[in-house]
N, C-alpha and C positions, 0 to 999 in steps of 0.2 A: 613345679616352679615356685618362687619363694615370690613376696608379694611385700610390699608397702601400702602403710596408711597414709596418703597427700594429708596434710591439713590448712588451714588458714592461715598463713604465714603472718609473720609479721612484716607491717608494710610502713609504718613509720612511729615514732616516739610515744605517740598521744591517740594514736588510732588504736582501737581494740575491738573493733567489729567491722566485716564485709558483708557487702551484699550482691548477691552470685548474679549477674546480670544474665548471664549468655555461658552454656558450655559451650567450645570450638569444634570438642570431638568427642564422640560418641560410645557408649560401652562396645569393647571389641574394638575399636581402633589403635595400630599401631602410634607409639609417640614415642618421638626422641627426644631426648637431653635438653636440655633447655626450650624443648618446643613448648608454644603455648597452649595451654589446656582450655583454660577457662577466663571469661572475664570480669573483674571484681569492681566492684562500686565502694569507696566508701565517702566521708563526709568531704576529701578535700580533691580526690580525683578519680576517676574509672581507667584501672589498667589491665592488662592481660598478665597472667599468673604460669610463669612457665613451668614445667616438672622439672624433678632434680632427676632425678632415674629414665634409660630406657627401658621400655616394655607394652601391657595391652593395659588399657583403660579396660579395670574387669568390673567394676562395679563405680555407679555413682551414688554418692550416699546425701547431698547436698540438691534441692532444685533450686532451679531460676527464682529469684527472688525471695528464698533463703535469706534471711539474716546470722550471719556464721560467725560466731568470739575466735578470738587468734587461738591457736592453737587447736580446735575442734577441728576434727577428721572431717574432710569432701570427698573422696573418693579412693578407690582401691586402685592399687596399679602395682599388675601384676610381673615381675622384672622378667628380664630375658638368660636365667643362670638357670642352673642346675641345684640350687641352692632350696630347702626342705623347709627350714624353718623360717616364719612370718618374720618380718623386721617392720618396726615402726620407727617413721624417722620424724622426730618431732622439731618444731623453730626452736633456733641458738636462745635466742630471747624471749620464750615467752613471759610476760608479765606474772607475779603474784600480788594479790592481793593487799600482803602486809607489806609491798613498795610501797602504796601509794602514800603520799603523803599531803599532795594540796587536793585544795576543795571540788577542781573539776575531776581530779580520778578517782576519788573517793567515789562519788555519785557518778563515775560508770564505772566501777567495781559491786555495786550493787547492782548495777541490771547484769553483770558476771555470774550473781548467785543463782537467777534463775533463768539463766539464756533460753530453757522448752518451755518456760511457762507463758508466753504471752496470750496476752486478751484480748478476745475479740470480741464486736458488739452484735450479735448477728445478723441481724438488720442492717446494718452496712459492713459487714465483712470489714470492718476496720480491725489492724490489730494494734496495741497499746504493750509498750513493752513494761515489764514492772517499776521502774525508774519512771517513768511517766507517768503509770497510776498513781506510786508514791508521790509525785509533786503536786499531780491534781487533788489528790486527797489533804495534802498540808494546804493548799491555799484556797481548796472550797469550790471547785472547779466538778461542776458534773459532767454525766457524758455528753448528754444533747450539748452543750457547749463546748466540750473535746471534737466532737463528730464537727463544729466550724471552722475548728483551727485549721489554715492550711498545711499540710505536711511537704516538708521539704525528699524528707524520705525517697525511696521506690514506689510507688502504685500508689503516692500522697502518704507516707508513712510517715507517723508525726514524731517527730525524737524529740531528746531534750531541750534544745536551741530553741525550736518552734516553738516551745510551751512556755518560755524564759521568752522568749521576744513577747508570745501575745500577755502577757502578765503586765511588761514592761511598757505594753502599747493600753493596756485596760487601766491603770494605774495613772498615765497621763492622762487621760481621757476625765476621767472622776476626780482627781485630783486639787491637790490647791497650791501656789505658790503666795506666800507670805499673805497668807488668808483670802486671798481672788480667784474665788473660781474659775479654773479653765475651762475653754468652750468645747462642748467633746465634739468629736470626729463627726459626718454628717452619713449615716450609713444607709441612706437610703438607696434599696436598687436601682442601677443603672437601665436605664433605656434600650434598648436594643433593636434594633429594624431589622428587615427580614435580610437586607440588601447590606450588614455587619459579618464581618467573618471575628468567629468565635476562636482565637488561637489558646491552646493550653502551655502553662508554664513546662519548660525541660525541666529536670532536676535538677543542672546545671544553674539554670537560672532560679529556680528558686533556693536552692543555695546562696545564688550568690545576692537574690533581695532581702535572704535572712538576717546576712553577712554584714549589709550596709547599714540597715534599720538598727543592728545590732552596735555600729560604730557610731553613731550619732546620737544613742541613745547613751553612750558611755563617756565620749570625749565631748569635750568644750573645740569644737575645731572654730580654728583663725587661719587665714590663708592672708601669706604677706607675698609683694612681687616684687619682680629685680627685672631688669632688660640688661642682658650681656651681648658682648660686642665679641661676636663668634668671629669676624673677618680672618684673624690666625690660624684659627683651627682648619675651616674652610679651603684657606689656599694651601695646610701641609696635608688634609684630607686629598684633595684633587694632584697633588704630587705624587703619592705615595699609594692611590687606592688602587690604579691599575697593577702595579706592582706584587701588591700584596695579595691581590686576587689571582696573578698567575704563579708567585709561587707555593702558598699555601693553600689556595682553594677556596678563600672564605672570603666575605665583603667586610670591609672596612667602613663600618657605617660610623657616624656620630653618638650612639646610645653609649658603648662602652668610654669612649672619649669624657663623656658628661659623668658616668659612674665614677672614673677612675678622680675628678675633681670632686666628687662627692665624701668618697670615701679618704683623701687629704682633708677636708673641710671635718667632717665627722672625729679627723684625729684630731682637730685643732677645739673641737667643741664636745665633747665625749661625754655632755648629759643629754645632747640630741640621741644617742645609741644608748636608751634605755625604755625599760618596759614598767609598767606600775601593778602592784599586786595591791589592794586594799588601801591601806596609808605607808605602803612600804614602795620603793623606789631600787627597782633591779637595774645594775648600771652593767650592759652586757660588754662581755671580756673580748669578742670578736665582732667583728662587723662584716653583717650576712646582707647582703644587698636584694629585696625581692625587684624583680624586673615584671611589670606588668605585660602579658602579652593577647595579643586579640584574635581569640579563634576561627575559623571559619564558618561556624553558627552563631558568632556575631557574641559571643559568651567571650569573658574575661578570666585568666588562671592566670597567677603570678608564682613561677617559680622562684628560687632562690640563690644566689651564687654566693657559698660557704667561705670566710674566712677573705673575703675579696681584700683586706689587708694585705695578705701578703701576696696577692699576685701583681704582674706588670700588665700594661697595657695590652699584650699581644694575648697573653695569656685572660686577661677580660672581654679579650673580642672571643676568641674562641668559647668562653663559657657561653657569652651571650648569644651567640650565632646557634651554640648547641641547645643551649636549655628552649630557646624561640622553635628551631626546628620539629625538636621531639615534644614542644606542647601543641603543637600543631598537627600531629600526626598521632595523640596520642599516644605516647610512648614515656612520661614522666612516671617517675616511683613517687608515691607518699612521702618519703623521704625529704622529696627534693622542693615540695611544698609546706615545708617546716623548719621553723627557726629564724626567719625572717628579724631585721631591726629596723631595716629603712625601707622602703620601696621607691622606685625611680617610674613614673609613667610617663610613655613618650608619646603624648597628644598631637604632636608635631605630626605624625605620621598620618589622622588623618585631618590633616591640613588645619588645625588649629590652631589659633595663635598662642591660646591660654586657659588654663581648667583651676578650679578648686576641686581637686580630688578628696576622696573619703579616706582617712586611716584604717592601715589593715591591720585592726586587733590582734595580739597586744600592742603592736609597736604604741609611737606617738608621731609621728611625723612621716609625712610622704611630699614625694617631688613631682611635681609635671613638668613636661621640659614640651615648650611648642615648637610651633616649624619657624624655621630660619628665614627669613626675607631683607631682600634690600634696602637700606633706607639712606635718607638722606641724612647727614648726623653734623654737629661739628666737631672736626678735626685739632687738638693743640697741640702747636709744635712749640719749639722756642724761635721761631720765624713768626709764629702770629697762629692763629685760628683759620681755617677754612672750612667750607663745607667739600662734603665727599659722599662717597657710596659705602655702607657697612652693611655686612652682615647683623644681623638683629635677631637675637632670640628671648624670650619673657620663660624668668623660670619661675614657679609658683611654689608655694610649700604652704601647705598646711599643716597644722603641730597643734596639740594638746594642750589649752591654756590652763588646764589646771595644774600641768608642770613645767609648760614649757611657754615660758613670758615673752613679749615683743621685743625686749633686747637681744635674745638668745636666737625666738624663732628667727626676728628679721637679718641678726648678724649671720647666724649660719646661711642664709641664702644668698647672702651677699658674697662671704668668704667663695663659696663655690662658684660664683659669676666671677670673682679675682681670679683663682685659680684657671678658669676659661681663658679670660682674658692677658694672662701673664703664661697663656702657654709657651712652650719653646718649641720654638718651629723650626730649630735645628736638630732634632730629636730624630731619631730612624724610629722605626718598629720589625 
């Protein structure tokens, strides 16, 4: 029988290494065509890796907690033909080296050069991949101080991020701003009682405290607020939602509703949909909407809906209803967590009225949109003023004031609460 090498696919733009969390099946097991084999970790989601061929899983060449470059062979699999000679089937895209061209692929095209050589300390079985001993080495960083850093990694595995965060947290700390000594950090150990439960960080979550420490550290965040008068949307929501749910299947929630005013406001403001490289200002061509959603370990993944310019309304509920679903049940590609410009977080959901959210690097700007509530408001007619009952939502935006100023952050949140509030609630879906 003729055989296949599997290798480490590629899983999205900017990812160039997995890490083998779990295989599903075992050497000598039958597997079909897109079944799943194994399942992969990398820095932005853990998915399952299905095969391209039927046949037997003859050989695993990769274990659990493996660190694997794209394109390096995981296993054999042997096809189900009559067929002599070995076929290797390698990814459409694997990456070369002389692509890279900005500062983050460069320095992981270097831990590419020696993906078998990593170091370990043997006293803590820690391993250090070469791109991390190289940084520790340019900034003076020994090991007993590598061996403190937390790793966000697998089994505390410290990668690039974690070693650029503790730099960027040791640097504050000694530091001075216009000749004033800053107060450093208080690092004395915590107290502990017998009657404390000691939980350990997921990977998930330490990713994701990398992640924020990492946005705060980089942006100037301002958070401006708006209170919009949802009452329209509301009463063609409660028209329209039974409807909508019996003929296509899906809930007509408010998220897509608030997206779809975001993304008119963004075309009317289109330095809000940009990203900053150094002292250079990327002013993105499409506008990819992240949706923040909240897992059932209580951990946070914001996928992405590509090009939400050109779709309609109905067509942005179904993203949003899909991409929620399958981050919930783990079932998102790498892909689908990349490329982001704006992100929408709907704090409403658990009963919030109002958040200053963190930016999801690179972007510059994100949205919290709280829960809806009734209020007492006044009403102008050309009859007079009254008071009434309204729907009431607070949208918050935080933005980048190194680029993005209080006319722009607070116009654009404003624009998007017009657009709410001038919906047309003559409109089908």
């Amino acid at each position: 029988m003729a055989s296949i090498e599997m290798t480490m696919p590629k899983m999205g733009e900017s990812v160039m290494e997995g890490t083998i969390l779990s295989w599903l099946k075992k050497v000598g097991d039958p597997i079909d065509e897109d079944e799943s084999v194994l399942e992969v970790a990398t820095d932005k989601v853990d998915t399952e890796i299905p095969s391209t061929h039927a046949g037997i899983l003859k050989e695993i060449l990769a274990q659990e907690g493996d660190v694997i470059q794209v394109g390096k062979p995981i296993a054999i699999i042997e096809l189900l033909t009559d067929e002599d000679e070995p076929l290797t089937i390698r990814p459409t895209e694997t990456p070369a080296p002389k692509e890279q061209k900005n500062v983050v692929d460069v320095d992981q095209a270097m831990d590419l050069k020696s993906p078998d050589t990593l170091l370990t300390n043997p006293q803590k079985s820690r391993f250090y991949s070469p791109l991390v001993r190289n940084i520790a080495k340019q900034e003076q960083i020994d090991l007993s101080e590598l061996e403190n850093i937390a790793g966000s990694g697998k089994e505390d595995r410290l990668t690039k991020q974690d070693v650029l965060n503790y730099l960027s947290s040791r640097n504050s700390q000694s530091g001075s701003v216009d000749g004033i000594l800053e107060n450093p950090i208080d690092n004395t150990p915590l107290t502990i009682s017998g009657e404390d439960e000691i939980i350990a960080m997921d990977r998930m979550r330490k990713i994701i405290a990398s992640r924020m420490i990492e946005s705060k550290s980089i942006s100037a965040h301002v958070t401006s607020f708006v209170e919009a008068d949802m009452s329209p949307i509301v009463s063609w929501r409660n028209k329209f939602k039974e409807k909508f749910k019996a003929t296509s299947g899906q809930s007509l929630t408010f998220t897509p509703i608030i997206i779809e005013a975001v993304v008119k406001a963004i075309k009317d403001h289109p330095m809000i949909n940009i990203q900053v490289q150094g002292d250079q200002i990327i002013k993105k061509s499409h506008i990819n909407i992240g949706v923040a959603v909240a897992l059932p370990s209580g951990n946070l993944i914001v996928p992405v809906i590509k090009n939400a310019e050109l779709l309609d309304l109905k067509s942005l509920v179904m993203a949003v209803n899909d991409l929620a679903h399958r981050a919930r049940t783990n079932a998102l590609k790498p892909d689908e967590l990349d490329g982001g410009t704006f992100t929408v977080s709907n704090v409403g959901s658990f009963g919030n009225v109002m958040g200053t959210p963190i930016i999801m690097q690179p972007q510059v700007a994100i949205m919290a949109i709280g829960a809806i509530q009734k209020k007492p408001a006044v009403i102008e007619t050309p009859e007079g003023d009254f008071i009434g009952i309204r729907h009431k939502m607070f949208l918050s935006h935080s933005y980048d004031h190194r680029v993005i100023d209080g006319s722009l952050g607070g116009g654009f949140v404003r624009r998007v609460a017009d657009y709410l509030e001038k919906f047309d609630v003559n409109r089908s879906i």
